[in-house]
N, C-alpha and C positions, 0 to 999 in steps of 0.2 A: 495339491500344493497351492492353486490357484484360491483357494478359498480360504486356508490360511493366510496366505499374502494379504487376501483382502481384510478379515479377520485385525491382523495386525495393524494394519493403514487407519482401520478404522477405529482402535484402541488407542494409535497415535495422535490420532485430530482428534479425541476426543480427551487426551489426556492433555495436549496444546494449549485448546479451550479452553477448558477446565482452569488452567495455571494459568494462562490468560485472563478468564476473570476474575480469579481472584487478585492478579493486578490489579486492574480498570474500579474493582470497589476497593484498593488500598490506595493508590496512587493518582487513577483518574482526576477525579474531584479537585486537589491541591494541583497537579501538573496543568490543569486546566486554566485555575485560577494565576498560576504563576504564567503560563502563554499568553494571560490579557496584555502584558508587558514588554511588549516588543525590544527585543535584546540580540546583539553578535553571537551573546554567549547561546541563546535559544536559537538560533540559524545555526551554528554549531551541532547542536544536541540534532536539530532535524537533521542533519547531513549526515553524522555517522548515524541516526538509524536506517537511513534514507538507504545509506551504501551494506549496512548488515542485510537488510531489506532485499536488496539488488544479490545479493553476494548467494541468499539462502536461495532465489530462485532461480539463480543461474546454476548452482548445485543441483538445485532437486529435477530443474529441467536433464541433467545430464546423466544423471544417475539414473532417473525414470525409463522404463522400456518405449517402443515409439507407442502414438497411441492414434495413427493416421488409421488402420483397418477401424479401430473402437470408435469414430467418430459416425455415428449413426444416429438416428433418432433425432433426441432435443441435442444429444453431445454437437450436434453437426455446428451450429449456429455459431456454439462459445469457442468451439476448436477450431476453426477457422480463421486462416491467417491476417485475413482481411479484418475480421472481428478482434482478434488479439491484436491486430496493430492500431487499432482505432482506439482500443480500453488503453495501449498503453502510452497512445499521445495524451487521449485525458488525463492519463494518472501523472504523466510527465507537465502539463501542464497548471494542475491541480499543486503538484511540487515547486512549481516556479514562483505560485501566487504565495506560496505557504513560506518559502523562503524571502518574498520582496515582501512582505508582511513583519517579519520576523527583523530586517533589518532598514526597515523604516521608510524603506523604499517608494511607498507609496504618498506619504505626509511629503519626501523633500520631492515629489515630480510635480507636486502641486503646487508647492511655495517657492522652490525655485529656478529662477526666471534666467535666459542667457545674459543679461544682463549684471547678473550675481555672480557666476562662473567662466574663468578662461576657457580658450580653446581645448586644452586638456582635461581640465579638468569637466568638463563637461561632453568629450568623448568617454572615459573615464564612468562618468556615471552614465548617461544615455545610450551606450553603444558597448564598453568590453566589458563592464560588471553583467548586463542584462545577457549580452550574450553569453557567457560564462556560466549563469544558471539553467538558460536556454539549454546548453549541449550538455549538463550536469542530469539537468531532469528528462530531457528527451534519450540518455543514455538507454533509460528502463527498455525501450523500443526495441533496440538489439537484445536486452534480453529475454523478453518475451516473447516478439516477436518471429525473429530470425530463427532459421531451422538450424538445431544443435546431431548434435550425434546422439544419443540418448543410450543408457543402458543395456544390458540383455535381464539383468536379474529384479528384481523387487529390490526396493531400496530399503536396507534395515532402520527398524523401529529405534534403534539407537540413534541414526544419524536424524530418521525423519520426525521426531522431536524437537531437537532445538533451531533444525530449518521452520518447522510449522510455529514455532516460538518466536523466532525471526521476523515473520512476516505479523504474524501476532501481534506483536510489538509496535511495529509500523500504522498497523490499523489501531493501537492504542494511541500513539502518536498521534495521529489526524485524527480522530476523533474529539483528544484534547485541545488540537488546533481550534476544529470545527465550536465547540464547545466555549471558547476566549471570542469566539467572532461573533457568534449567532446568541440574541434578544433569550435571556434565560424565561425556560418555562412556557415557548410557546411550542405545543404539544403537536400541534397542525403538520410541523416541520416531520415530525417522526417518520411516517412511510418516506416520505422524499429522499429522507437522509439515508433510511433503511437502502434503497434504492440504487443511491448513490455510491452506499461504502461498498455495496452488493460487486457495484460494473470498475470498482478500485483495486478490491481486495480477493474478489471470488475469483477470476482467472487462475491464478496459480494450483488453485485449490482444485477447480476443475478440471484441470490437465492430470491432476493428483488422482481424481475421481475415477477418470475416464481409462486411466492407466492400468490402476491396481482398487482401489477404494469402493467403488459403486457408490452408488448414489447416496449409500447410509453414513460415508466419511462427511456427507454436508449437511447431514442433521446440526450437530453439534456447533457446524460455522455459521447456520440460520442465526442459532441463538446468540452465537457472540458477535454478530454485529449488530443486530436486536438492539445488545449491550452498548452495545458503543453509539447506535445513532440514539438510545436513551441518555447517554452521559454526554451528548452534542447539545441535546435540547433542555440539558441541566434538570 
């Protein structure tokens, strides 16, 4: 039964993938080019995927059987609480830059001066906007983090599609982000970025692994982030 389950885990992340990049070469490229342009309506767009994002791993954390005995070997390192709550203050604050970016946030801390701004209006931007993103993007924390209840059975290939979609997605997002920010065409950046969407976006996926999946559910995620730190470095 157990080799089925994995069987199926492993048809699921590889079918996620798959539809995943066939996004990233439909969509990437132009959504890239459209996040050069920092907009409400793009901090919009990153926040609901931000929250599908949050929503599909707090699902798959719950449905998932525990996977505290399977933490052995290399699993020990990434399943550790310590280590999931470090990946997901970066990825929480990774989300804050991505948001103060997107709503121009960074252009007006520079140009404007308390001299330019009331009392309010300058708690307002300095103090309850910041913090506001602050507790938005460190939410992810509790749900990576924090110890859930977790399943008894294997999660079906039905549901654990459009969860691995979910998150999928997310890493198409910042990769577009990464992609509007970063000097096109400098190749150098490639491992780094690999690296980077690696300790962003593998977590989930490893919990996924270590559960039910084995190691062969992360062939398939190798490659689509390959993908995505290729569409960062244009």
């Amino acid at each position: 039964m157990l080799k089925q389950s994995n069987t199926q885990t492993v048809l699921a992340a590889l079918g996620a993938d798959a539809v995943a990049l066939a996004g990233l070469l439909w969509i990437g490229p132009a959504l890239a080019a459209r996040l050069e342009r920092p907009s409400g309506v793009h901090a919009l767009w990153l926040v609901g995927v931000y929250v599908l994002f949050m929503a599909a791993v707090f699902v798959l954390r719950k449905r998932l059987p525990p996977v505290a005995d399977a933490a052995s070997g290399w699993w020990r390192f990434w399943l550790d609480r310590r280590t999931r709550t470090g990946l997901a203050l970066l990825f929480g604050l990774a989300m804050m830059s991505a948001l103060a970016y997107q709503l121009g946030y960074f252009d007006v801390f520079l140009t404007v001066g308390p001299e330019n701004v009331n009392e309010g209006e300058s708690s307002a931007l300095f103090v309850f906007g910041p913090s506001a993103w602050l507790f938005l993007s460190l939410f992810y924390v509790l749900i990576l983090a924090f110890p859930v209840r977790g399943g008894e059975t294997a999660v079906s290939p039905v549901l654990l599609l459009p969860l691995l979609l979910a998150i999928n997605g997310m890493a198409l997002f910042g990769s577009a982000l990464l992609a509007a920010l970063l000097p096109e065409g400098v190749y150098l950046w490639l491992l780094p970025l690999f690296g980077l969407l690696w300790l962003l976006f593998a977590p989930p996926r490893l919990l996924l692994a270590a559960s039910a999946g084995g190691w062969r559910s992360l062939l398939s995620l190798v490659v689509w982030l390959a993908a995505c730190a290729w569409l960062a470095v244009g």
